[in-house]
C-alpha positions in Angstrom: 118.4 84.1 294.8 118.3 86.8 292.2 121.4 86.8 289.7 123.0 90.8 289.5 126.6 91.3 288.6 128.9 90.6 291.6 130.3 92.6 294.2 128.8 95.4 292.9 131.0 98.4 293.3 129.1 101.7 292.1 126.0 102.4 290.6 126.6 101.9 287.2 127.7 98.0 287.3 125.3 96.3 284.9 122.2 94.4 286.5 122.6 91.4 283.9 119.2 90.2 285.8 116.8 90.8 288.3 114.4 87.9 288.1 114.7 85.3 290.7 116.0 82.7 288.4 114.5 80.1 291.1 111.1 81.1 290.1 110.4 79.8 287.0 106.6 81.2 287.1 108.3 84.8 287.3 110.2 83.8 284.6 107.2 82.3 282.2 105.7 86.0 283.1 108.4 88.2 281.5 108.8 86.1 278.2 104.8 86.3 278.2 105.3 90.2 278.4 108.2 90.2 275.4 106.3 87.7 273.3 102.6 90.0 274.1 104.5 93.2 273.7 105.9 91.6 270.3 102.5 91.2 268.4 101.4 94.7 270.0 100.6 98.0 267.9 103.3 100.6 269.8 103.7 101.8 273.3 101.8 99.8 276.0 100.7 101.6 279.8 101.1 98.9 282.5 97.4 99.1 283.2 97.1 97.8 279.8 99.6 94.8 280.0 98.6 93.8 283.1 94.6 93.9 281.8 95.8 92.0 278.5 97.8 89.5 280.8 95.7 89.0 283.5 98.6 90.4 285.6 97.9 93.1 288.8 99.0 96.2 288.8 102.0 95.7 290.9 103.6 92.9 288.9 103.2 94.4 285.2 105.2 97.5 286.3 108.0 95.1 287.8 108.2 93.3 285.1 108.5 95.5 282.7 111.4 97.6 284.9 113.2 94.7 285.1 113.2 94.6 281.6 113.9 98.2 281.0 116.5 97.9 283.3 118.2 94.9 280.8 117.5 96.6 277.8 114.6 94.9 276.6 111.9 97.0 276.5 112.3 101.0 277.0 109.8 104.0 278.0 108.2 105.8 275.0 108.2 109.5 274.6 105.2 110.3 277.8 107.0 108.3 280.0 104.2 106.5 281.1 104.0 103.8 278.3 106.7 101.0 277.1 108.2 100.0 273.7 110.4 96.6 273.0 114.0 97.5 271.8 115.9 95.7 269.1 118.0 93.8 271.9 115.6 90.5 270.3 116.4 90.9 267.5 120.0 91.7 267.9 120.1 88.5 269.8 119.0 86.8 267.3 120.9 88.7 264.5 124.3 87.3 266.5 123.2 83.6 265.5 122.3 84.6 262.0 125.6 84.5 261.2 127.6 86.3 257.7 124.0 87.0 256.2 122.6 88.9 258.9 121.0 92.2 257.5 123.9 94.5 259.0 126.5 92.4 257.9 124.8 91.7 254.4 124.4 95.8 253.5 127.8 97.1 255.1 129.7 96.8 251.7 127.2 98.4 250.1 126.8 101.2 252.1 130.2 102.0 251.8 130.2 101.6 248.2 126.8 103.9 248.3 128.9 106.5 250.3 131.9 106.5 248.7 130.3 107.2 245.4 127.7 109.6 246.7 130.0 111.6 249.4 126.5 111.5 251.7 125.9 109.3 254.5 124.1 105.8 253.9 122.2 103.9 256.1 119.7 100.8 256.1 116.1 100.9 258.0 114.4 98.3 259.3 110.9 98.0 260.1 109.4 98.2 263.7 105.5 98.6 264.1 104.6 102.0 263.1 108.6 103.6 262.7 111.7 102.6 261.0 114.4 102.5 262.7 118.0 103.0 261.7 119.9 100.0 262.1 123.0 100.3 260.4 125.0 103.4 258.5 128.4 105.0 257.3 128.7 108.5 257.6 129.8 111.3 254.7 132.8 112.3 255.3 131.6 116.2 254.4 132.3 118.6 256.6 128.2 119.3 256.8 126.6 115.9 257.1 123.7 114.6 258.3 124.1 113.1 262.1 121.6 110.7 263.2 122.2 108.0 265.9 121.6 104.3 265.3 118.8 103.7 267.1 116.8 106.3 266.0 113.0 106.1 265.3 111.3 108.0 262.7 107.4 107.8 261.5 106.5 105.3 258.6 105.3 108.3 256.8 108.1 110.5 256.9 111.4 110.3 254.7 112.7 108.3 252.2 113.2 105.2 254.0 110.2 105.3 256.1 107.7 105.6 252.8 110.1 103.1 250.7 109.4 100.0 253.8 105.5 101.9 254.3 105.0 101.5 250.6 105.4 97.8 250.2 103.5 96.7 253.7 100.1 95.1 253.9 97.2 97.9 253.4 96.0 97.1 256.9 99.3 98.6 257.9 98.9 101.8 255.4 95.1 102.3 256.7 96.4 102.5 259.9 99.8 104.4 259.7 97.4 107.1 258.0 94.9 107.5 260.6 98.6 109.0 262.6 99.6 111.8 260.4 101.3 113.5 263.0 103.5 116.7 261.0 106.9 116.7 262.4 108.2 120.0 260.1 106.0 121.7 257.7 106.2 119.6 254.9 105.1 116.4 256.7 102.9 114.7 254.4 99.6 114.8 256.6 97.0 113.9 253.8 96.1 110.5 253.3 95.6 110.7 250.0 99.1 112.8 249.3 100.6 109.9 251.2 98.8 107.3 249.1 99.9 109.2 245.9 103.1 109.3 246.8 103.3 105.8 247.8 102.1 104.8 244.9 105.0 106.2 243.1 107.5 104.7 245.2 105.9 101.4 243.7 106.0 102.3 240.3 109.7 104.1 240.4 111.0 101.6 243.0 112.4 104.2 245.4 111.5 106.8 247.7 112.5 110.5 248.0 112.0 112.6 251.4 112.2 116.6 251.6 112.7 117.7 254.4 109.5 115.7 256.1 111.1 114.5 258.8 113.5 117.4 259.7 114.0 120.5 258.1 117.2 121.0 256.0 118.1 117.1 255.8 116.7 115.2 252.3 117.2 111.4 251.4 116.2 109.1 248.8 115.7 105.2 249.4 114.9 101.6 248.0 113.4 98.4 249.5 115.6 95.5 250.5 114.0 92.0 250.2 114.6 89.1 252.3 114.4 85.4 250.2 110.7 85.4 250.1 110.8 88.2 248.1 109.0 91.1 251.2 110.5 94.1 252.1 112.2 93.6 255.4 114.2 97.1 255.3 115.5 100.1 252.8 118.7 101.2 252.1 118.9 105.5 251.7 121.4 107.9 251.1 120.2 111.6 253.0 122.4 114.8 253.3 121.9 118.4 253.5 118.7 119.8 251.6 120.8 122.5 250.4 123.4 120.5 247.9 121.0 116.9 248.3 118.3 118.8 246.1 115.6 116.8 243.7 117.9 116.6 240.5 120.9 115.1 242.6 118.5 112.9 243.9 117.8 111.7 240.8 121.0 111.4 239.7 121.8 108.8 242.3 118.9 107.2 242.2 120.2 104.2 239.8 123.0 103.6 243.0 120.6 103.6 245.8 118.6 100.5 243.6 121.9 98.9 242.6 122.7 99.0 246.8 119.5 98.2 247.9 119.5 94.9 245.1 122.9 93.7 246.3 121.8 94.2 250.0 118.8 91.4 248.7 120.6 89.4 247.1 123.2 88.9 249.9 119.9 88.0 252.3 119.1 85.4 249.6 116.4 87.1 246.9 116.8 86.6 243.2 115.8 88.8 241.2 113.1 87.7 238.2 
């Protein structure tokens, strides 16, 4: 018996399931994949998974499209190698009730937009990337447009190098053996990215200039969970052209105040 939405009357009905819900062996597999792919440093081949899990060839691949095909996991940029979505953690975010991170930095965002007239968002963490998890748009007539979802390097942009700058240094070392330039003024030096990490610590926010893509600049500050860590960033980006380094500036005191009542609402106190 395998569990798939009923009657099924074209091709896109959603498949809510394709294990066989009788096999509970099938089903030990596919949390073992999730829960493997979880502790995993980024995209994984089948061969791989199905080495790591002592799983053939055959059976890794299924897995994982079943998966895929729920939302779970998703292919990474080659096509040939997987990634685990936020679908987890979205679960999970739905029991978290009124202090889940989305819910917790909404008000501020639109306070941060409002003030600022240029689109804030908060980033979350996710291996190597952050990813945008939550935003309210400018409401200029030239904005910056990127979809929730979206994945960008630890070392480019504001938000990127204000989570990058307060993670473990085994996380740094590696994140800067990847200096991949995505425009020409990627930071692809180690030690430029070190520097500038540094100064993130020291300021308490991050500025971005056009690192990840050209003509779009942001500035950003770390959001802290009780325990006092860094679990995301809250950042303000717009056009390079009016969102220059002395408007950055100028907002910078916002972005903090933002990114502090986005903590406080998960439960930090400040010293």
């Amino acid at each position: 018996m395998r569990w798939r939405a009923a009657n099924r009357p074209n091709a896109n009905t959603r498949v809510f399931c394709s294990f066989n819900v009788n096999d509970p062996a099938t089903l030990n597999k596919a949390f073992g994949v999730l829960e493997y792919m979880s502790t995993h440093d980024g995209e994984i081949g089948v061969t791989e998974l199905g080495r790591a899990l002592s799983l053939n060839k055959v059976t890794a691949y299924r897995l994982l499209q079943s998966l895929s095909e729920n939302g779970y996991v998703e292919r990474g940029e080659n096509g040939d190698r997987y990634r685990l979505t936020l679908k987890l953690w979205e679960l999970g975010n739905r029991l978290a009730g009124p202090r889940s991170l989305s819910e917790a930095a909404l008000p501020a965002l639109r306070q941060l937009a409002a003030l600022s007239g240029e689109t804030a968002y908060v980033a979350v963490l996710s291996e190597a990337e952050a990813i945008f998890l939550e935003k309210v748009d400018s409401t200029a007539a030239v904005r910056v447009h990127t979809p929730l979802g979206a994945r960008i390097p630890l070392y480019c942009g504001s938000a990127s190098k204000a989570l990058l700058a307060f993670q473990p240094e085994a996380i740094v070392r590696k994140v800067c053996r990847r200096l991949t330039p995505m425009t020409p003024f990627t930071i692809t030096d180690p030690d430029l990215l070190r520097a500038d990490l540094a100064r993130v610590r020291e300021r308490g926010f991050a500025t971005g200039d056009q690192e990840w893509r050209v003509g779009i600049s942001g500035i950003a500050a770390p959001v802290r969970d009780e325990a006092g860590a860094v679990v995301a960033a809250v950042a303000l980006s717009g056009p390079s052209e009016r969102f220059d380094t002395e408007r950055r500036t100028a907002l910078a005191p916002q972005v903090l105040n933002a990114a502090q009542e986005v903590s406080i609402r998960l439960g930090w106190r400040p010293k």
